[in-house]
C-alpha positions as CSV (number, residue, x, y, z in Angstrom):
1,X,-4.0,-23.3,-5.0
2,X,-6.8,-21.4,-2.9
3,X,-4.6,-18.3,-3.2
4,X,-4.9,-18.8,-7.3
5,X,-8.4,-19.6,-6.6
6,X,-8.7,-15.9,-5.1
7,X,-6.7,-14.4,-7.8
8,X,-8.8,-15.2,-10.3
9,X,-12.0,-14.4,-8.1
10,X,-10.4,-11.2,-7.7
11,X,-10.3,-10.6,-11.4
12,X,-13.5,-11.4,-12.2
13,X,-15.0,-9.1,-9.7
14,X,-12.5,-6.3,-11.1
15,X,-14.0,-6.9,-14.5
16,X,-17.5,-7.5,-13.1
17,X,-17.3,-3.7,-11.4
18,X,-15.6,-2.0,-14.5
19,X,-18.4,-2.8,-16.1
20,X,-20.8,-1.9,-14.0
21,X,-19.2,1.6,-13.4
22,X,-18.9,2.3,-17.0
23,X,-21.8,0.5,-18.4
24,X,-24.2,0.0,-15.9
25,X,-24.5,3.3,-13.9
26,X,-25.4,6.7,-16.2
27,X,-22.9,9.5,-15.7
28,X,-22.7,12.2,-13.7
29,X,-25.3,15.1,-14.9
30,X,-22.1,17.5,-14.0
31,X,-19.0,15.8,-14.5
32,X,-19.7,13.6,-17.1
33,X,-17.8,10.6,-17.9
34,X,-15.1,12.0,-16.0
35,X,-16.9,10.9,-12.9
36,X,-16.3,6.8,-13.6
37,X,-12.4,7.4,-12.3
38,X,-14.2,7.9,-8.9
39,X,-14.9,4.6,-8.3
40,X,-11.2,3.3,-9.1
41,X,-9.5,6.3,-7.7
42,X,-11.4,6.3,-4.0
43,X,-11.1,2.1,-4.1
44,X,-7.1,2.7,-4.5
45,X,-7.5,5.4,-2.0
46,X,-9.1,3.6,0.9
47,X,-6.9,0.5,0.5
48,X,-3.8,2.5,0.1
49,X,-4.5,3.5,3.8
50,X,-5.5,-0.4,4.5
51,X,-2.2,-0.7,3.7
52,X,0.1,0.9,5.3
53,X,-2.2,0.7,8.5
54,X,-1.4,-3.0,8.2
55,X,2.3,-1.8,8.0
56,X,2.0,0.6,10.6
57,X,0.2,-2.8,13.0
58,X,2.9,-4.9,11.8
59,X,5.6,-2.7,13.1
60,X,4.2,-2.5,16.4
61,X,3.8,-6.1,16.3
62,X,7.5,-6.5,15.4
63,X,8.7,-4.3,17.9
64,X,7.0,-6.1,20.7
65,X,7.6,-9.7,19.6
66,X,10.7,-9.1,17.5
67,X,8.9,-12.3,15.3
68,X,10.3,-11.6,11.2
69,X,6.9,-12.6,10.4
70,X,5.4,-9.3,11.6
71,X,8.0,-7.9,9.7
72,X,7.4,-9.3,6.6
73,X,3.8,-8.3,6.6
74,X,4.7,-5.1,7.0
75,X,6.2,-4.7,4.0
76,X,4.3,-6.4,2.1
77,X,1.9,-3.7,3.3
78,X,4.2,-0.8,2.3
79,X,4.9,-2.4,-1.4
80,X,1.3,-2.3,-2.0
81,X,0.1,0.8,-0.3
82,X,3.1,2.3,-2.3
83,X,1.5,0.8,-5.8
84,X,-2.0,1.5,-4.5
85,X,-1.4,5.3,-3.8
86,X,0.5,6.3,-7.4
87,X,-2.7,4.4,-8.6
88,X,-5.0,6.9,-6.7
89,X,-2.7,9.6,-7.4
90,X,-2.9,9.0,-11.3
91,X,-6.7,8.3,-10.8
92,X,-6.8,11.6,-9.3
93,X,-5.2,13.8,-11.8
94,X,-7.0,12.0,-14.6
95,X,-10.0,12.6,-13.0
96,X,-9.1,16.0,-12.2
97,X,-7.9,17.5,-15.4
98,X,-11.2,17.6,-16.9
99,X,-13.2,18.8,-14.0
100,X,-11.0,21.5,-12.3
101,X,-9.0,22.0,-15.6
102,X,-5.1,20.6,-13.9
103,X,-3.8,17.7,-13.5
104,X,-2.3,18.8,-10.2
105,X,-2.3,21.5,-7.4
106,X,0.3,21.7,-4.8
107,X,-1.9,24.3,-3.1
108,X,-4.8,21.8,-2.7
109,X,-4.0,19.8,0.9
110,X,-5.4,16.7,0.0
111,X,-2.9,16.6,-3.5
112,X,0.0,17.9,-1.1
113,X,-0.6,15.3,1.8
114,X,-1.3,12.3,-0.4
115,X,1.9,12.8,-2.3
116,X,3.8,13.2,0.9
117,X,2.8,9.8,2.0
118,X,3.6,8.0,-0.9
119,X,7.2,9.7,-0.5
120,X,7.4,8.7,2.9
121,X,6.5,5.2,2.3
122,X,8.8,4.9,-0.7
123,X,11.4,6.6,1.8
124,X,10.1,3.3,4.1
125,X,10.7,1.0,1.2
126,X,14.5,2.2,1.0
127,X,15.5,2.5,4.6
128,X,14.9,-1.3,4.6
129,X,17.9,-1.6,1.7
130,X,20.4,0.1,3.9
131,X,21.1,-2.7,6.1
132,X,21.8,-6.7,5.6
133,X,21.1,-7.7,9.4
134,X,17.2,-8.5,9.2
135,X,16.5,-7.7,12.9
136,X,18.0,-4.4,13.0
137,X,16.2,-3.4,9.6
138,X,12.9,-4.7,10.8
139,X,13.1,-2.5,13.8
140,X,14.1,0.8,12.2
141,X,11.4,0.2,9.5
142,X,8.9,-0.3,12.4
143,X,9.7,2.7,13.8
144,X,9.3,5.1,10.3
145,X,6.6,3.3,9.4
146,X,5.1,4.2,12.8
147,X,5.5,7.7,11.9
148,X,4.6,7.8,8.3
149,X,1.2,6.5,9.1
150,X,0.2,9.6,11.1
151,X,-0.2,11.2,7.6
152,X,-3.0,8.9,6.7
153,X,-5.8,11.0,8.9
154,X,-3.9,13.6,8.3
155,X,-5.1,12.9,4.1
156,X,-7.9,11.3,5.0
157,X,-9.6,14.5,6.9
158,X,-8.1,16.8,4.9
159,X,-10.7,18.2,3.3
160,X,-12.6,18.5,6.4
161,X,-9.9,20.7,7.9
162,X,-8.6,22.7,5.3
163,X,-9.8,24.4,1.7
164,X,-8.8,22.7,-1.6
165,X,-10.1,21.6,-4.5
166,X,-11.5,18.5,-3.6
167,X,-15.0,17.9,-2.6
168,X,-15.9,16.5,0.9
169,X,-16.6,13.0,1.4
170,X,-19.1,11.5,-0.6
171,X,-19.8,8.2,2.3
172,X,-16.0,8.7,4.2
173,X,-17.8,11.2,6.5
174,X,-19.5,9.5,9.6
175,X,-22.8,11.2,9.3
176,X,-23.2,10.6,5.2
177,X,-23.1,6.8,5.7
178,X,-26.8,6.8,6.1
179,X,-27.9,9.5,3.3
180,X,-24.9,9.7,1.1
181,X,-24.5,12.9,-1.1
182,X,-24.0,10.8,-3.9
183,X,-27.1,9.1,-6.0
184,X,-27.4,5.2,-4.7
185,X,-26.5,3.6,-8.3
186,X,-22.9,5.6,-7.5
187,X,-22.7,4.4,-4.0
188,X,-23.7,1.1,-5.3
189,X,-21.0,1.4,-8.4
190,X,-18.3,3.0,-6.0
191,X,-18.8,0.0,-2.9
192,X,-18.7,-2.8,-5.8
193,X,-15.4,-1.5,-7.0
194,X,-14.1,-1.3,-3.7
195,X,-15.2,-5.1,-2.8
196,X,-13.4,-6.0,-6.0
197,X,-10.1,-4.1,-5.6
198,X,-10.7,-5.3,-1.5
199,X,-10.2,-8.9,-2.9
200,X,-7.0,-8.2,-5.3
201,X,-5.6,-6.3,-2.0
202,X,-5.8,-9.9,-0.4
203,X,-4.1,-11.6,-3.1
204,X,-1.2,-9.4,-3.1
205,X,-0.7,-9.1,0.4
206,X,-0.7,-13.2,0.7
207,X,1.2,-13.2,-2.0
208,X,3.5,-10.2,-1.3
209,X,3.9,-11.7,2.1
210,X,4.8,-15.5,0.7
211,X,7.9,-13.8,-1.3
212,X,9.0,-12.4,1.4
213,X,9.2,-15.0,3.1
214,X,10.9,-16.3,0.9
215,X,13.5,-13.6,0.6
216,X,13.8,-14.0,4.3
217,X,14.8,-17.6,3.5
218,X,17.3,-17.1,1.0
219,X,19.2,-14.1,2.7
220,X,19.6,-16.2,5.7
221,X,20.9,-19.2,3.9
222,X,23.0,-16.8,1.9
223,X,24.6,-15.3,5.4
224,X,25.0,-18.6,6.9
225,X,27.0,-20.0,4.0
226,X,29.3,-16.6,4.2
227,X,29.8,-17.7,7.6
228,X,30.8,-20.8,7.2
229,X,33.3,-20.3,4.3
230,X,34.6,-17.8,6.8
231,X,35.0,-20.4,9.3
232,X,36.7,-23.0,6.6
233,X,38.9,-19.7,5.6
234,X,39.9,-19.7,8.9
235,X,40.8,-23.0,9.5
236,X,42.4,-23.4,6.6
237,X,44.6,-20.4,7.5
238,X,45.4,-22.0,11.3
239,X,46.7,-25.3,9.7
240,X,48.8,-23.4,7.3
241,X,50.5,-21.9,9.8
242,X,50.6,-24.7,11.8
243,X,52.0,-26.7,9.0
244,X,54.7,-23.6,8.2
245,X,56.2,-24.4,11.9
């Protein structure tokens, strides 16, 4: 019931910051309208790495206390960092088409890095189908998505390192977070969108994590019933044979 409670919660405050991003706040003297995506694409963005650093914690946590529960998490983690990155990416190119006149730039190393991570996440997502034994698959998936998470600083300070299309950060860097190169009404628009997509993040992870759960649940039953029709097979085959002599 409370996590319905935050569902809908969540969707009001979705709804609450659409409005206020497209409504509310003028547009960009520059950009234009073009500029609302912002506050949707760098929401998806941040909580995309939210994500998979929860996956990325969860492994570790796994590995350590070999609990399925860690396990679970983390992919819950991965499924939604994997649905909140294509949203950035699709944010992004919609955003960018109009400004830098593409949808898309392999040469630009924020475009290159982010795509790489949602491949290696959705890599992540089917290493986990390639075995039925849950402890063995929780422990390789810890371990890749150990690795795949070095890309997020990697995206993150991209544009700090290297020379692209994309503009700096606009509060990401540590010395903007006090005099943001953006006006306050977009700060104010872009940290009201992120509150709002923050809260849908929790709902899916609880929920996310409840299914697999769940799942968990279900595949074990399902294994212990093979196992004991096994057994049955078994003994049903001794008798026969004892019955034969």
């Amino acid at each position: 019931m409370k996590t319905r409670i935050l569902g809908f919660v969540a969707l009001a405050a979705v709804i609450g910051a659409a409005i206020l991003g497209l409504f509310v706040v003028p547009a960009d003297l520059n950009q234009g309208d073009a500029q609302r995506i912002m506050y949707v694409h760098v929401a998806s963005a941040w909580l995309a790495y939210a994500s998979f650093g929860v996956t990325a914690v969860a492994g570790i946590g796994y590995l350590i206390s070999r609990d399925l529960r860690f396990d679970a998490t983390a992919l819950a983690g991965a499924e939604v960092g994997v649905m909140f990155t294509a949203f950035a990416i699709w944010g992004g190119m919609m955003w960018g088409q109009p400004v830098w006149g593409v949808f898309w730039q392999w040469e630009d190393p924020r475009l290159t890095t982010t795509a790489l991570l949602l491949a290696l996440y959705v890599g992540y997502l089917l290493l986990r189908r390639l075995s039925d034994d849950p402890a063995r698959r929780a422990a390789r998936a810890a371990v890749v998505g150990l690795i795949a998470a070095v890309d997020i600083p990697i995206v993150h300070f991209s544009v700090l390192w290297w020379r692209g299309l994309h503009q700096g950060p606009t509060i990401g860097d540590p010395s903007k977070i006090l005099n943001p190169s953006a006006p306050l009404e977009f700060v104010v628009a872009l940290l009201a969108m992120v509150g709002a997509f923050t809260l849908v993040w929790v709902y899916l992870m609880i929920r996310r994590y409840q299914l697999a759960r769940v799942e968990a649940q279900i595949e074990e039953e399902a294994r212990f019933g093979r196992v004991s029709a096994a057994r049955l097979a078994a003994a049903g085959l001794r008798n026969s044979d004892e019955l034969a002599r």
